[in-house]
Every structure is written in structure tokens, then in C-alpha cells.
C-alpha positions as CSV (number, residue, x, y, z in Angstrom):
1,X,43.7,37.7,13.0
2,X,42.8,38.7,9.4
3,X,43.4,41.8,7.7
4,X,43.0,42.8,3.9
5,X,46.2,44.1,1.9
6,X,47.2,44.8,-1.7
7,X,50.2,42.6,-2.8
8,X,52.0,42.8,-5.8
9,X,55.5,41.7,-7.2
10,X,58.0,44.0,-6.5
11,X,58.8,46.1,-9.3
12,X,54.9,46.0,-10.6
13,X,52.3,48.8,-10.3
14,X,49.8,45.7,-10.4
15,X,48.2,44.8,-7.1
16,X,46.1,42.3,-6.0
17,X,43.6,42.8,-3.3
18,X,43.8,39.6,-0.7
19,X,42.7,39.2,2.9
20,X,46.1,37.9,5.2
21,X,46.0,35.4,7.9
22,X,48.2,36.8,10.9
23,X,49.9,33.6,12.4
24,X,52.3,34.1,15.4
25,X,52.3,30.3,15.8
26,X,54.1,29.7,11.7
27,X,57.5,29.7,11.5
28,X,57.4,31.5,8.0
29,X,55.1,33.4,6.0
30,X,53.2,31.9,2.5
31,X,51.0,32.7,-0.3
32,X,48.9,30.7,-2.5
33,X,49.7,29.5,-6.0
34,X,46.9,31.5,-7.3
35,X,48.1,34.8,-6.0
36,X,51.7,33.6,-6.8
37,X,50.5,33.0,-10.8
38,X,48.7,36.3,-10.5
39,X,51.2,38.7,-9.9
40,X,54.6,36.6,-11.3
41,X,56.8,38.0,-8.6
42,X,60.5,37.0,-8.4
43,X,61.1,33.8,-7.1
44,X,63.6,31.3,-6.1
45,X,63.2,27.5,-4.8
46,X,64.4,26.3,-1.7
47,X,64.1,23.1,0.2
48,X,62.5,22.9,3.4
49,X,60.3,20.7,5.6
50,X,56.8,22.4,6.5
51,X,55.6,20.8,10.0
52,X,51.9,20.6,10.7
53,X,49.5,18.8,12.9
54,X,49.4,16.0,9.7
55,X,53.3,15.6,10.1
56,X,56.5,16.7,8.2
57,X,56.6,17.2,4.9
58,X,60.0,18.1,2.8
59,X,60.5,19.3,-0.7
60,X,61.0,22.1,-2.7
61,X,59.0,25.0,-2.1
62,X,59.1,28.2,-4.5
63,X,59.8,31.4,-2.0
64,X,58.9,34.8,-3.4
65,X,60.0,38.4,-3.2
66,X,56.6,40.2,-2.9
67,X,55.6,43.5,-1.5
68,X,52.3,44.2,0.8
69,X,50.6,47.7,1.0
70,X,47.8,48.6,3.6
71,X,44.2,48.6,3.2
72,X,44.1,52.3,3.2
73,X,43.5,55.7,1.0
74,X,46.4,55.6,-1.2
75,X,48.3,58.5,0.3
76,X,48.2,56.7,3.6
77,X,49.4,53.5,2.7
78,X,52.9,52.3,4.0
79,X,54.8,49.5,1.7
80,X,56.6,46.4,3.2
81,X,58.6,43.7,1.4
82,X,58.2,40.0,2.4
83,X,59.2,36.5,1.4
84,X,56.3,34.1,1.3
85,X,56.6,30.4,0.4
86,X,54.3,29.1,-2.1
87,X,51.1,27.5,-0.7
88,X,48.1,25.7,-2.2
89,X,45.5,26.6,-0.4
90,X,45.4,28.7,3.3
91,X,43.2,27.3,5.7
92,X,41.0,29.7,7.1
93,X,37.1,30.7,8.3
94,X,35.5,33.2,6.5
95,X,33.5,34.0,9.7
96,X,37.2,34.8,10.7
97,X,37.5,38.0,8.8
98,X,36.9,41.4,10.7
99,X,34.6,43.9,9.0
100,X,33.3,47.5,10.3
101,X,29.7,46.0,11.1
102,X,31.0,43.4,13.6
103,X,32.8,46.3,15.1
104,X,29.9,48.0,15.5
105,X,27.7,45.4,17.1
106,X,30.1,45.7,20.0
107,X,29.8,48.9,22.6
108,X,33.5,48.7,23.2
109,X,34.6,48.5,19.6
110,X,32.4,51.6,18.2
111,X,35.0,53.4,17.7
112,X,37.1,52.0,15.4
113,X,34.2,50.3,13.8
114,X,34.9,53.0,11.0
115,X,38.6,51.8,10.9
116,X,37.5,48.2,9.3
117,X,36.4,47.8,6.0
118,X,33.0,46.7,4.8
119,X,33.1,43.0,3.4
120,X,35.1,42.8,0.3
121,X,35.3,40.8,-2.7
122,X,39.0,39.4,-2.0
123,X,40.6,35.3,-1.5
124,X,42.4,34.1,1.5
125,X,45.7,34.9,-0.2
126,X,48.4,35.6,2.5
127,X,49.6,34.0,5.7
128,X,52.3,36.5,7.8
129,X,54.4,34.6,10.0
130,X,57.0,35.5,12.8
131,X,59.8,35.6,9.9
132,X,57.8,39.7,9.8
133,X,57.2,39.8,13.8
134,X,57.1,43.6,12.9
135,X,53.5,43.2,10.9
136,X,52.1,40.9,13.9
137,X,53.4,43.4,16.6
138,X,50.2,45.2,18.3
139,X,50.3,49.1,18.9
140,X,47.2,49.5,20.4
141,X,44.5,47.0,21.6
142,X,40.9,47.8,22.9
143,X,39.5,44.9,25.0
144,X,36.2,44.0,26.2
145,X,34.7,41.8,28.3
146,X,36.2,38.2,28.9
147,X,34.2,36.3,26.6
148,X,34.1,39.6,23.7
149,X,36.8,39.6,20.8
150,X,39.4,42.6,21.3
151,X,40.7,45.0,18.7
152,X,44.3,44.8,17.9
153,X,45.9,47.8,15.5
154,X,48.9,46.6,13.8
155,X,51.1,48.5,11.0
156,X,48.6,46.4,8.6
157,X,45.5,48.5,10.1
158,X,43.0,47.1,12.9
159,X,41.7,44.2,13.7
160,X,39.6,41.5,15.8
161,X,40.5,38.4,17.9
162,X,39.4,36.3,20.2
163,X,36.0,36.2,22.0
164,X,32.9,34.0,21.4
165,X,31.3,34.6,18.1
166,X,27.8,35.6,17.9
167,X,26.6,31.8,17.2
168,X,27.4,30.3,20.8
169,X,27.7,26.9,21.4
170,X,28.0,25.4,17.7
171,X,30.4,23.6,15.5
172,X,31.0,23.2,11.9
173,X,30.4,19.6,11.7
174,X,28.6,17.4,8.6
175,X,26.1,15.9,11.0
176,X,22.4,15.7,9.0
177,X,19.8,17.5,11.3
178,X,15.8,18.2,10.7
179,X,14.5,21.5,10.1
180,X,14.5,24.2,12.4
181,X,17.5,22.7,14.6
182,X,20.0,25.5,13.5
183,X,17.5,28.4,13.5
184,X,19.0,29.6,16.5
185,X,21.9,30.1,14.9
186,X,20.8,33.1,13.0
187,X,19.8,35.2,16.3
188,X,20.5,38.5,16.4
189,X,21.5,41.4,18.8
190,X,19.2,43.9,20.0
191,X,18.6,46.6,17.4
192,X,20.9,49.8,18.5
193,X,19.4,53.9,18.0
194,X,21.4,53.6,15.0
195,X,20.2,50.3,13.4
196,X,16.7,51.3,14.0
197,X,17.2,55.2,12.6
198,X,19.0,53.1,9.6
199,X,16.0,50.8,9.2
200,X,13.1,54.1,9.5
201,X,15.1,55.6,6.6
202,X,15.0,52.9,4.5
203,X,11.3,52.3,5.1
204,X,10.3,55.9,4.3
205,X,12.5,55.9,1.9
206,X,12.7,53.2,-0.4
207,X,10.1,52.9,-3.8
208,X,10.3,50.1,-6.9
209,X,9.0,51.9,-9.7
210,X,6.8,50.9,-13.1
211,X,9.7,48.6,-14.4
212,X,10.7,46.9,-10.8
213,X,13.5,49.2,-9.9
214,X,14.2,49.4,-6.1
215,X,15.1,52.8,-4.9
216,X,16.8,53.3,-1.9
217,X,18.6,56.4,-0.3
218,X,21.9,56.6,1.5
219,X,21.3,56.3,5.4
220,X,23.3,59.0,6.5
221,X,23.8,59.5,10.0
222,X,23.0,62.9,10.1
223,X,22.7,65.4,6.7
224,X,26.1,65.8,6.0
225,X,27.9,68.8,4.9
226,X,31.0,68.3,3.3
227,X,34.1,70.3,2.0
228,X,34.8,70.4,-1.8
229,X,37.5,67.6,-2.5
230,X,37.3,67.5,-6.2
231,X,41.0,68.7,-5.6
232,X,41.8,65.0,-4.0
233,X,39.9,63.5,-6.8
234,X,41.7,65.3,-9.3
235,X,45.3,64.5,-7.8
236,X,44.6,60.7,-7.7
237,X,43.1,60.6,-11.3
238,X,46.3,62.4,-12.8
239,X,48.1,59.6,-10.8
240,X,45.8,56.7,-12.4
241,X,46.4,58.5,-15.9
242,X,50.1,58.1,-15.6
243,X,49.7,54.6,-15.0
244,X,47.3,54.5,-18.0
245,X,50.6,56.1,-20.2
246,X,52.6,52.9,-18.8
247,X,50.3,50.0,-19.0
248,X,48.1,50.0,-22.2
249,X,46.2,46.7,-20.8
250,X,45.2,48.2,-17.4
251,X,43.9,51.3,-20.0
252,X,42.2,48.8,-21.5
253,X,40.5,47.2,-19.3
254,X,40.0,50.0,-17.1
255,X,38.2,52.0,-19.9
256,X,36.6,48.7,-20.2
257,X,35.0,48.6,-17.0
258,X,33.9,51.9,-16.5
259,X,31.7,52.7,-20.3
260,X,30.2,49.3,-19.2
261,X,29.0,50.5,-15.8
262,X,28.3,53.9,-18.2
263,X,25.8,52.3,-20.7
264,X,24.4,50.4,-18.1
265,X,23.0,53.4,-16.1
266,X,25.1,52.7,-13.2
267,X,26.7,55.8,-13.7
268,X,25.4,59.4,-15.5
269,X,27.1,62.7,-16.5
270,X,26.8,65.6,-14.1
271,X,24.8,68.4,-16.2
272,X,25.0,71.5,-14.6
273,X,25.3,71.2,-11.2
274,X,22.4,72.7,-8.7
275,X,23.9,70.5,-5.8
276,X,23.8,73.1,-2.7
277,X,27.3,73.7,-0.8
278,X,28.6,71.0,1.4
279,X,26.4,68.0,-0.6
280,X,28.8,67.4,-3.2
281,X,31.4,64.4,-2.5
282,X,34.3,63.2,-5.0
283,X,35.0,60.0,-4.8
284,X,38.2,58.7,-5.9
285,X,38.7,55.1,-7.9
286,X,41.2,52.4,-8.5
287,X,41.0,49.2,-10.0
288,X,42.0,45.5,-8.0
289,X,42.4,42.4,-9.9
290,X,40.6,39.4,-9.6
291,X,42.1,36.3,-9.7
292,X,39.7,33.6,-10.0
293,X,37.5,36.2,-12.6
294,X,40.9,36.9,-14.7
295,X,39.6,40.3,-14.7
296,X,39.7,44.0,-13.1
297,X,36.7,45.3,-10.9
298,X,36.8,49.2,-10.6
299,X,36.2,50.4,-6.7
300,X,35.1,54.0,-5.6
301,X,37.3,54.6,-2.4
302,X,34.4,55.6,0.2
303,X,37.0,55.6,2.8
304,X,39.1,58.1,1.4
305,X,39.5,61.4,3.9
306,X,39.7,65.1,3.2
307,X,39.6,67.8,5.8
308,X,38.6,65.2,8.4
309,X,35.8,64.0,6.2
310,X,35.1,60.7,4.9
311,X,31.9,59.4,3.5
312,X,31.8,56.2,4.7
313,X,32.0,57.9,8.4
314,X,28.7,59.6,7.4
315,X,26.9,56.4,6.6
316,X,25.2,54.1,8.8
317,X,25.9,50.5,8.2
318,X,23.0,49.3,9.5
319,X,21.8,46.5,12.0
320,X,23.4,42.7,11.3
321,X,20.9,41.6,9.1
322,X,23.6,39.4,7.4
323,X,22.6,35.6,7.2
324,X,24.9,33.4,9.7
325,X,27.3,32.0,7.2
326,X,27.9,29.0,9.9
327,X,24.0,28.4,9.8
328,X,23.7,28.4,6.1
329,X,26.3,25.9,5.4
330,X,24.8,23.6,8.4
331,X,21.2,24.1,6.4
332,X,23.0,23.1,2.9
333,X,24.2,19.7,4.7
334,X,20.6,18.4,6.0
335,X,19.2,17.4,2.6
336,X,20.7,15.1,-0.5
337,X,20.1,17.8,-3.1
338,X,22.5,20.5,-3.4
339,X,22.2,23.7,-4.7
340,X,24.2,27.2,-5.0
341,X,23.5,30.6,-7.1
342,X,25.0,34.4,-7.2
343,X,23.1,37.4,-7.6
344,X,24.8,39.2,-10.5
345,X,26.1,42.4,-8.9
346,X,24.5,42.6,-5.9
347,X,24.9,46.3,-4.8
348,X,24.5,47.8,-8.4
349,X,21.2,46.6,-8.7
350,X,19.5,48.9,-6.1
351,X,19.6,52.3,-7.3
352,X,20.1,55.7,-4.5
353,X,17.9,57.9,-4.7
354,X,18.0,61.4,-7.0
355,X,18.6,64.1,-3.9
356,X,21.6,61.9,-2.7
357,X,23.5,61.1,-6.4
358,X,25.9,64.0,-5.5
359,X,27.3,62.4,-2.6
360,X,28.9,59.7,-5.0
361,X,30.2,62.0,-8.1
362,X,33.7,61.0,-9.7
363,X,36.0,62.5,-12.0
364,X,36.7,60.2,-15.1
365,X,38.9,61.2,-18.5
366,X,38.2,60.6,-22.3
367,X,40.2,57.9,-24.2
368,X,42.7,60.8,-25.5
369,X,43.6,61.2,-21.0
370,X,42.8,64.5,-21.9
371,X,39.6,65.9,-21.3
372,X,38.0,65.0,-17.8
373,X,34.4,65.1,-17.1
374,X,32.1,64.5,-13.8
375,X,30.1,61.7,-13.6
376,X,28.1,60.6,-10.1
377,X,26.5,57.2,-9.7
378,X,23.3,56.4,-9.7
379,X,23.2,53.2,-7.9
380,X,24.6,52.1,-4.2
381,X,28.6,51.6,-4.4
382,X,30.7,48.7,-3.6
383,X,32.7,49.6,-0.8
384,X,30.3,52.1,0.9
385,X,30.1,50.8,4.8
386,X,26.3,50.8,3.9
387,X,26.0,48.9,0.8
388,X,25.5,45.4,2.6
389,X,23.3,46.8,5.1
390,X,20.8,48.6,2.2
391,X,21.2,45.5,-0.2
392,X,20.3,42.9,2.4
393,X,17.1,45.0,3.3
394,X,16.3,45.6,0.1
395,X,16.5,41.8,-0.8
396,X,14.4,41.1,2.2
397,X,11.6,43.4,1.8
398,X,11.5,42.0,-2.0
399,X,11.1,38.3,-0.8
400,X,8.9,39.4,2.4
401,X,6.3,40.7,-0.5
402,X,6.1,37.3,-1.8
403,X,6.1,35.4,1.1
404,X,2.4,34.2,0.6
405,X,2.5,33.4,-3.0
406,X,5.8,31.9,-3.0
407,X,6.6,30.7,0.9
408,X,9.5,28.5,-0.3
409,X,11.6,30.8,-2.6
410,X,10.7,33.8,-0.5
411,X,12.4,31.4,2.8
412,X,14.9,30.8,0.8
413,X,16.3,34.5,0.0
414,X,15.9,35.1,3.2
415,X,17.0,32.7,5.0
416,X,20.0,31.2,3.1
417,X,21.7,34.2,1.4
418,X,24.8,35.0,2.6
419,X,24.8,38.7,1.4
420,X,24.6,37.8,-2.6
421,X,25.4,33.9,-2.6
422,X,22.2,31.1,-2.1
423,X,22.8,28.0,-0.7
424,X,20.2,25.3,-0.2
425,X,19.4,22.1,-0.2
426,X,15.9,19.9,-0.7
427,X,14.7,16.8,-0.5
428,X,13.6,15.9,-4.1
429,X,13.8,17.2,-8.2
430,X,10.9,18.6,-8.4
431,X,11.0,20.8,-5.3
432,X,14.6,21.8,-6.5
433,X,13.5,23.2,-9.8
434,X,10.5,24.9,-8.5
435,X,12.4,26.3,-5.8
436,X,15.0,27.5,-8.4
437,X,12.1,28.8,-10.8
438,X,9.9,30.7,-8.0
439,X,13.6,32.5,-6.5
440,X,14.6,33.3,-10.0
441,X,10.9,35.0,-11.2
442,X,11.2,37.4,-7.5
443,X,14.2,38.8,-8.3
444,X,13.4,39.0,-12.1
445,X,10.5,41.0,-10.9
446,X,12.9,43.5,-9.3
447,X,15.1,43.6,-12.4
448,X,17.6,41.0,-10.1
449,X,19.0,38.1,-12.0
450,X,20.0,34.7,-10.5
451,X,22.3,33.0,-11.8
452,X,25.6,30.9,-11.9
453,X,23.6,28.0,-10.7
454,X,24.9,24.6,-9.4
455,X,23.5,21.1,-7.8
456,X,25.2,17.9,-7.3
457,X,21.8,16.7,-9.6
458,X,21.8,16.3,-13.1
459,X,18.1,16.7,-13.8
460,X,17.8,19.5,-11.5
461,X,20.9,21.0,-14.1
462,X,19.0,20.4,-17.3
463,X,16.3,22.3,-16.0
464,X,18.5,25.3,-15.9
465,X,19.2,27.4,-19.2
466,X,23.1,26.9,-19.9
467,X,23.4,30.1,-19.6
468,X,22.3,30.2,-16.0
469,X,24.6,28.0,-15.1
470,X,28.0,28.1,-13.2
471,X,30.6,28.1,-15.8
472,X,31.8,25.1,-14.7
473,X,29.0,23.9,-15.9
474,X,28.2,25.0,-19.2
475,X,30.0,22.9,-21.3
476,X,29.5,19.4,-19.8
477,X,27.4,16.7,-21.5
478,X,25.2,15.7,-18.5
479,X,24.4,12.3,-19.7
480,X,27.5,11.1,-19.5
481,X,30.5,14.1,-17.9
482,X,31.4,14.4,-14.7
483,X,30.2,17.1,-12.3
484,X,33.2,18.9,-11.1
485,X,33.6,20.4,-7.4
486,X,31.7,23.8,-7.2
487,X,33.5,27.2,-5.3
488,X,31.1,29.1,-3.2
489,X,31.5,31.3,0.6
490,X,35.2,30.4,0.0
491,X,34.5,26.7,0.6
492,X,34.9,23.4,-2.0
């Protein structure tokens, strides 16, 4: 069972945002040396012998004093302190990880489909053992049938277990196969009322205007009418600010992040408002640090309730459009030339629509934390429960408008994209690069850039601007340097 938490060293106001392996079959509880170096807790070294199925293993082990906070509004969180010994690396499947649309594929889990978050930008960073039976201990479950995974609520928020996945019968195993053998992999469920309402808005809705710009509204569920929480938004501002008076980097960097998204266009300033009662929303924002990036990534907390209101519960998330991540990494085996890339942020390249900007207003402050404005995006949020679903569509619909000039590249977005990550691999150099040059000029097209490429080919590498590479890659001589082990879907 996997559930995403905020850690953080005990006497810091720092958090990192991490998924946690539940494991009632480990002895103890550990974090990874990442995390560990992330967040400096307090720490101590002990000697101990770690059994696993490879043997015994003694030595000393660093065991840290680290507290865990739930994946929840702020107000609603509950704290718990753990010890956690210091791991390299914790095994586990991304396909593992629980999210709201997985919960809403299934009849009997509907209803706390709402309860899981939307797939989030976060490591494997935490295994809880028995050492904290309390955080394993289920309060409620909701089962299904034999063969479907159950829902298990712990103090750490809900969760899934069990059950066949969606992809029956497979295994993750480097066997090469031909084309077309895993195809079945990427089967879906029937469409639901709710995925097909999602997809009719989207349809009527969407546009892609004289510069490329895509356009999409929010699929709400119903028009929404919503109570005035700029009070709530206002409350956990003046709570960020104090932390701003405490921590001049997080200021920083915070400030940072948000005139970037700013100048960008991601965000505007609320004029005077003509919004009609009940189709304003506030959403409130805190930062979580990422530890591979080095960096902070500033999230607007769709989840956040008020009266009984939350805007994420107002969203539809869409039918499971989502690439199988088991098929796509069976795909990248069959062929000897690798390749990976990254759309550069994903979600904040679509754009919502005009009518719906005032569902996603925020309150933000001047440098001075003295004067506070109202901004609203303009673009579809990380974090809303719908983001994936619109993104995905939108991606689609671009590379289903090119399928007949560009068969290959357009196959290739959608086929082997696992939300904003491309995997593929081909037979020779030259259909690398053009694959590479075809995917790169659709998305350009739509004001979408690829990039952080990587192949296990030289030549297919020097085709690539440096700056389009990976950043492992950029300052290697690739005559003579050797290519180091790429990072992508969590694998190595």
C-alpha cells in the first residue's frame, strides 16, 4: 500500500513531499539517502543486520528522527514522529501508487475516489514498518469483488490493495517481442456517463488559436456554485507570510516561482471583478521541495474544503486515457535504440478557458508582505483531479491531427507517453532522429516543447541541440565520455 506524505526533520518548517511504502512484513521503517540529505534531520548510527530475500547484511546504518504529516488541507493534517533507517533506494512499482482516477474506474470505490489524490510529482521516499503498527492499522476498508483491489483508510488517508491490475496476465520481464504483442496491454474499461460527459465537454469545448495555443475548459460535473472562501485563502496566506518573516530562502525562492509563472502568462491580475455569485473559488498555495530538481514547485491546493465545498469534487477526472506504464516500458525493450523525453510542464501548457478563470483565483502579496492582490490562473493547475485527464486529451487530439502526415511521431505521443514522459525505442539512427524531429515539430506547433532527450546512441545524441538534452547529457564529449544511466517513470 502507498500513500503520499510530507516529511520533514523535526524542528523544520521544511517539508518534502514523498509517496510511503506501507510494509507490515518490515521489521522497521526507512528512508532514502536522498530524502535523508534533503531535509538534514537528526540522526544517530546504530548497528544492525537488515534480512532480505538476498541474505543478511550487518553494518552501520544512520537512523533518523523525522516527522510525517498527511496528504491533506493544512488544517486537517495530523503530525507523527518516526525513526527511519537510512536506505538507498526503496523498491517499489509505480503502477503501485493509488490515485483518485483508479478509484474511480471501480463501481465500488466511487466514493472515496475523491479522497485520493491525482498523480503527483513526488519519489518513493518512505517505507513504514510495524516499528509504527499505528500508521498501518486500517479504520475502514471498502471491498470489492475477489479479484478487485479494496480500499483501506489508515491515519495516513486512504488507499488501495490487492486485486488484479487492469493489465491481466502480464509480467515485467526483458524478453524482446515484435510489434503489436503488448497492444493488449493498453485496453481500457468501458467509458462511464461521466467519462463520456468529460470527453463531450472537451470536444465542444476545446479551440487552438492563431499562435497554436490549445484552450480547454474545466469539466465540471455540473455548474458549480460555490461559497466565498477568500476568507480560507486569506488565513493560509498570512500563515505562508509568517514563514516568509523566518526563512528568507523559502521567500526567495517562493517569490521566485510565482513572478515566473506571472510573466509567463500562467497567471493574470484580477481587474475588476464581473464574476457572478457562487463562480468565484480561492485557491490556497504552498510550496514542496524537490529533491532530485534542488528546487521548490509552488502547488494550488484544489483539495482544500470550505462549507462542504471543494473544487476538485466539482471536476470530472475523466476516462483512463493514461498510457499503460507496464506496456510502455515492455515497448522500450523490443528494439536496440533507446530513447526518452519530458514535455516541459505538461499541465501549464494548455490554457482554461476565459468564463472558467475564476474558479482558479489566488491571493498572492508584494515583496514588502504587505499589500495582497488577486490573481487567477489562466492555464489548467497541477493538482486539479482533472488536469491529467484534460492534458492527455489534449495531447491526443494534437497528435491525432497529424496522424497522416506524420504516422510515426503521431504513434508515438500516443502510444508511449506516460502522462508527460516518452519512451521509445527503434530499430535504426535515422528512424531515431526523424522520429525525434517529427514529435518535437507537433508539439512545437502547439507551443509544446520536448525536451530533456536521451538514447543509449551517440549519433542519435549529436543530432540533438545540447540544449535539448537531458542534463546528464550536456556536458559530455560524445566521441570519447561515457553515457551515464538515464532516470525516467522512476526506473534506471
Amino acid at each position: 500500500m502507498v500513500v503520499p506524505v510530507y516529511i520533514s526533520a523535526n524542528d523544520s518548517v521544511d517539508e518534502v513531499l514523498v509517496y510511503a511504502l506501507l510494509d507490515s512484513g518490515s521489521d522497521s521503517t526507512y528512508i532514502t539517502r536522498d530524502i535523508a540529505n534533503q531535509i538534514r534531520p537528526p540522526s544517530t548510527s546504530e548497528k544492525v543486520t537488515v534480512t532480505t530475500l538476498n541474505g543478511d547484511k550487518t553494518g552501520l546504518i544512520n537512523k533518523y528522527k523525522i516527522t510525517l504529516r498527511c496528504f491533506e488541507p493544512a488544517s486537517e493534517r495530523q503530525i507523527h514522529s518516526v525513526q527511519a533507517y537510512e536506505q538507498e533506494t526503496i523498491p517499489c512499482n509505480l503502477a503501485q501508487i493509488p490515485t483518485s482516477r483508479i478509484a474511480n474506474n471501480m463501481h465500488h470505490l466511487k466514493e472515496i475516489a475523491k479522497l485520493l489524490p491525482p498523480t503527483l510529482d513526488a519519489p518513493i521516499g518512505l517505507l513504514i514498518g510495524r516499528d509504527f503498527s499505528h500508521l498501518l492499522a486500517p479504520h475502514e476498508t471498502i471491498i470489492g469483488k475477489h479479484d478487485e483491489p479494496f480500499a483501506v483508510k489508515t491515519v495516513l488517508g486512504w488507499t488501495l490493495c490487492g486485486g488484479n491490475s487492469r493489465h491481466k496476465n502480464t509480467l515485467l520481464t526483458t524478453h524482446l517481442a515484435q510489434k503489436g504483442e503488448f497492444d493488449d496491454l493498453d485496453d481500457r474499461r468501458k467509458a462511464s456517463q461521466n467519462d463520456i460527459k468529460f470527453v463531450k465537454i472537451l470536444e465542444e469545448g476545446i479551440t487552438q488559436d492563431a499562435g497554436g495555443s490549445i484552450t480547454l475548459p474545466l469539466p465540471f460535473k455540473d455548474v458549480p456554485f460555490m461559497p466565498n472562501n477568500r476568507s480560507q485563502a486569506e488565513r493560509r496566506l498570512n500563515q505562508l507570510i509568517q514563514r516568509f518573516k523566518k526563512d528568507s530562502i523559502l521567500k526567495k525562492e517562493y517569490f521566485n516561482f510565482m513572478q515566473e509563472m506571472i510573466d509567463n502568462g500562467h497567471a493574470e491580475p484580477v481587474a475588476e471583478s464581473t464574476a457572478e455569485t457562487g463562480q468565484v473559488w480561492y485557491l490556497p498555495h504552498f510550496s514542496v521541495y524537490h529533491p532530485r530538481k534542488g528546487k521548490i514547485r509552488v502547488v494550488f491546493d484544489a483539495s482544500a474544503h470550505f462549507q462542504n465545498k471543494c473544487l476538485n469534487e466539482e471536476l470530472l477526472p475523466g476516462p483512463d486515457h493514461i498510457n499503460s506504464l507496464v506496456g510502455i516500458l515492455l515497448r522500450f525493450r523490443t528494439k536496440p535504440i533507446a530513447l526518452s523525453c519530458d514535455i516541459q510542464k505538461m499541465f501549464l501548457n494548455f490554457k482554461v478557458t476565459t468564463e472558467h478563470r475564476d474558479y482558479l483565483r489566488f491571493l498572492w502579496v508584494d515583496s514588502n508582505l504587505s499589500e495582497v492582490k488577486e490573481y487567477r490562473m489562466t492555464v489548467h493547475l497541477f493538482g486539479a483531479t482533472s488536469s491529467p485527464g484534460v492534458a492527455t486529451f489534449a495531447l491526443r487530439k494534437l497528435a491525432t491531427q497529424n496522424s497522416s502526415k506524420n504516422p510515426e511521431a503521431s504513434a508515438f505521443i500516443t502510444e508511449n507517453f506516460y502522462v508527460d514522459d516518452g519512451l521509445a525505442s527503434v530499430a535504426s539512427v535515422p528512424e531515431a532522429i526523424k522520429l525525434i524531429g517529427d514529435a518535437t515539430k507537433i508539439c512545437a506547433d502547439a507551443n509544446l516543447r520536448l525536451h530533456k532527450f536521451a538514447s543509449n546512441n551517440r549519433d542519435v545524441l549529436k543530432s540533438i541541440p545540447i540544449t535539448e538534452r537531458a542534463s546528464e547529457t550536456q556536458g559530455l564529449d560524445l566521441y570519447k565520455d561515457k553515457l551515464p544511466a538515464e532516470r525516467t517513470l522512476g526506473l534506471e
